[in-house]
Steps between C-alpha positions, in 0.01 A plus 500: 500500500228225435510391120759645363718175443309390218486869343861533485539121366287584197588866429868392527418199225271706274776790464762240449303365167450903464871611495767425220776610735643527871473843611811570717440637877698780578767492781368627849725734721507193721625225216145371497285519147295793494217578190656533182516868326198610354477460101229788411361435160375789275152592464256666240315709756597570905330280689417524886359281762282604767663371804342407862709568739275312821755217543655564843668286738263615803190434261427121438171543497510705174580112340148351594378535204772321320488231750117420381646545177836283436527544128575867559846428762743710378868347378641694789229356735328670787812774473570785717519807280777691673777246391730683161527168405119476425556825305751353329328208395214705386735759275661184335154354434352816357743644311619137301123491418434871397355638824744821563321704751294428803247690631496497879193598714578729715333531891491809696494432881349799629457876393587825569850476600834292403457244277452165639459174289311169491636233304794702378733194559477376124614852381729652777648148655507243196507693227747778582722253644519255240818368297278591163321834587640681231340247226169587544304795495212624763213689587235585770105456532363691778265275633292835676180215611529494832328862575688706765798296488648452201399819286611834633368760769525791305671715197792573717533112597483400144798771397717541804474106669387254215644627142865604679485105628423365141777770347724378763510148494290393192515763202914577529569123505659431231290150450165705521332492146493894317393523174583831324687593814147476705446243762196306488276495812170275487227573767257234591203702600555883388156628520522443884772823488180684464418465820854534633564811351140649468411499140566450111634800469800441785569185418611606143694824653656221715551254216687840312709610812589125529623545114687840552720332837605215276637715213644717791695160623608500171269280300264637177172441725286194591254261376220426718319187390131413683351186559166390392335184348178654374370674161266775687594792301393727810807302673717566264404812465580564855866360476560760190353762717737419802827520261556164440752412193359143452272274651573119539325161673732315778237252386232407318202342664279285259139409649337145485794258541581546150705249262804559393417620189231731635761608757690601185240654304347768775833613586618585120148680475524710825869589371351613131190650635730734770744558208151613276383725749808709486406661804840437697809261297539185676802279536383182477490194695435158489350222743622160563188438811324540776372371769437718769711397868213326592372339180194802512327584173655432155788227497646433162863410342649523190777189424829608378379393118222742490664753710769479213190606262380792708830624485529495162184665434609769758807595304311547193235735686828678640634539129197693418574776814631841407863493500547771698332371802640274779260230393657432197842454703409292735243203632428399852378093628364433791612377707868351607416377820106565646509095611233534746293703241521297210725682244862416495799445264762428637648135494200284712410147522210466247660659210885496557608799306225487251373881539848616477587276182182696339617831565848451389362311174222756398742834593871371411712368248681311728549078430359242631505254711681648733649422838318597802654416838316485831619451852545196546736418161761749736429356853390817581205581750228426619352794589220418679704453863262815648200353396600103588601614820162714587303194399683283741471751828160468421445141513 
C-alpha cells in the first residue's frame, strides 16, 4: 500500500522512546509470534467505543477518503475487517487503554423474512473467531437508515425474525455487554419504527413485548437506548413517548468549522443542556471529529491534548448524573474507526496512540508510559493484501 513505509518507520521509533519495556509476543499454534495477551487496565467508569464496521475486503472504495487524507491511515493499514487477527489487535488496543466495550453498527439486508446481514464480518467473522473474544465486551446499534431495508416490515417481523436473531447470536453471548442482567440495544434512528409499525403507541407495546421475551430468555428485561444529537424538547419528547430508556449521540456535529476549543465547548453544553431538560436520561458521549466522507459541511478535530481536556470535563459532568441511571456507569467516544468520516481512535498515523493514551490517563489508574506494540515490532501483517491487490487489477 502506497506510503506506508515511512508510517511504520516513525510509529515504530516514537513507541520505542514511548515504552520502558519489551512486550513479549505470544507463541502461535504454528511456532510463529502471535499478539501478546491482552493486559486490561481498570477503569473509573465503563467506557465504549462506537465502532464502524464498513472495512471489507470487497470494498476499497470505502478508503477514498483516507487516501485524500494520509494522516488518518490506520496502524493496520487499508485492513480487511473479517481477519480475527484485526479483532485481536483492536481488543488488545482498547482494553490496555480503557476502552472495554465496542459498539458495533449493525445493517439489516432486507425485511420481512430471515435475517440477513451487511457488514456483519467484524462481529460474526473477526470478532467471534478471535484468540481474545472473551476480553472484551460488545454491543449492537441498529443502524434502521436505510428505509425498507434495514428497519423491519412489521410487529411480527420485529418479534418473530429480528429480536429471536439478536437473542440468538448477540444477547446470550457471553461477550455481549448486560448491565443489571439487561442487554443494551442502541437504535440509530428509532422514530422511523413509527412508520414501521404504525404509530407511538405500537412502537412502545413493541418496545414492552421486546422487554417481556428477554426476561422470558432469562434476562431481567432490556434497555433500549435512542440516538439523537439535538436539544428539541418535542424530539425528546417523542423518544420518551416511544419507550425509550435513554437517549445518546453516535456523534456530535458542531457547525462552522469550529476550533478545538469550540469543538469542546458546544459539545459539554449540548450534554448539560439534554441532562437539564430531564426529559429522557442520556448516556453520554463524546466527539473526537468530523468530517463528513466527502469533506461536506463542518470539518473540525480535536488533538489528543485537548481531547484529553474534553474528557476530563466529561467525567466530571458524568459525576453529577443520578447514580441510579446507566449514565452514571458508563461513557461512550466516538468513534474507533470512522477513517473516511473523520472520527477515529484507534492507533493512526497522525497521532500514534494519542486518543487512546487520553482515555486511559483521564479514566484509569493505570502507569505510565507504557508499552504499546504494533504490527510491525511482531512481523506480523500487513493487512492490506485485499485492498493492494484491487488497486493493482485496476491499473
Amino acid at each position: 500500500m502506497p506510503r506506508m513505509t515511512g508510517c511504520w518507520i516513525a510509529l515504530s521509533l516514537s513507541l520505542a522512546m514511548a515504552c520502558v519495556s519489551p512486550v513479549p509476543a505470544e507463541p502461535a499454534t504454528d511456532g510463529k509470534p502471535y499478539i501478546p495477551e491482552p493486559q486490561p487496565v481498570k477503569t473509573s467508569l465503563l467506557i465504549g467505543a462506537h465502532h464502524c464496521p464498513l472495512w471489507e475486503a470487497d470494498k476499497p472504495r470505502m478508503w477514498d477518503q483516507v487516501v485524500k487524507h494520509p494522516e488518518r491511515t490506520p496502524v493496520l493499514g487499508f485492513y480487511a475487517q473479517e481477519n480475527p487477527e484485526i479483532s485481536d489487535w483492536e481488543t488488545k488496543w482498547a482494553v490496555e487503554h480503557g476502552v472495554s466495550f465496542f459498539v458495533y453498527c449493525w445493517y439489516r439486508d432486507g425485511q420481512g423474512g430471515p435475517v440477513k446481514m451487511r457488514f456483519g464480518s467484524a462481529i460474526h467473522d473477526a470478532l467471534f473467531k478471535s484468540r481474545y473474544v472473551a476480553r472484551m465486551k460488545f454491543t449492537i446499534m441498529w443502524e434502521n437508515q436505510d428505509r425498507g431495508r434495514a428497519g423491519v416490515a412489521d410487529e411480527a417481523d420485529l418479534m418473530q425474525n429480528l429480536l429471536p436473531f439478536w437473542l440468538e447470536n448477540y444477547f446470550r453471548h457471553p461477550g455481549y455487554l448486560k448491565i443489571d442482567n439487561r442487554p443494551l440495544l442502541f437504535i440509530y434512528r428509532p422514530e422511523f419504527l413509527v412508520e414501521d409499525l404504525g404509530s407511538v403507541e405500537n412502537v412502545r407495546s413493541a418496545f414492552e413485548k421486546m422487554r417481556a421475551a428477554c426476561r422470558a430468555a432469562g434476562f431481567d428485561g432490556l434497555y433500549l437506548l435512542g440516538e439523537y444529537r439535538g436539544l428539541d424538547p418535542k424530539h425528546l419528547r417523542l423518544m420518551k413517548d416511544l419507550g425509550l430508556d435513554y437517549t445518546f449521540a453516535y456523534c456530535w456535529y458542531v457547525q462552522d468549522n469550529p476550533t478545538p476549543a469550540k469543538a469542546i465547548a458546544a459539545q459539554l453544553d449540548a450534554i448539560t443542556k439534554t441532562r437539564d431538560l430531564a426529559i429522557l436520561p442520556e448516556v453520554v458521549t463524546v466527539s473526537q471529529g468530523w468530517s463528513g466522507w466527502r469533506d461536506e459541511g463542518s470539518i473540525w478535530k480535536i488533538p489528543p491534548a485537548e481531547y484529553k481536556e474534553l474528557l476530563q470535563q466529561a467525567k466530571a459532568l458524568v459525576a453529577t448524573f443520578p447514580a441510579n441511571e446507566l449514565g452514571s456507569k458508563l461513557l461512550l467516544l466516538d468513534n474507533w474507526n470512522e477513517w473516511s468520516e473523520g472520527h477515529y481512535l484507534a492507533p493512526h498515523r497522525e497521532y500514534g496512540f494519542g486518543y487512546l493514551d487520553a482515555v486511559r490517563d483521564v479514566f484509569s489508574d493505570a502507569p505510565g508510559p507504557h508499552a504499546d506494540v504494533v504490527p510491525a515490532d511482531l512481523g506480523l501483517g500487513p493487512y492490506d493484501e485485499a485492498y493492494r491487490r484491487q488497486q493493482s487489477a485496476q491499473k
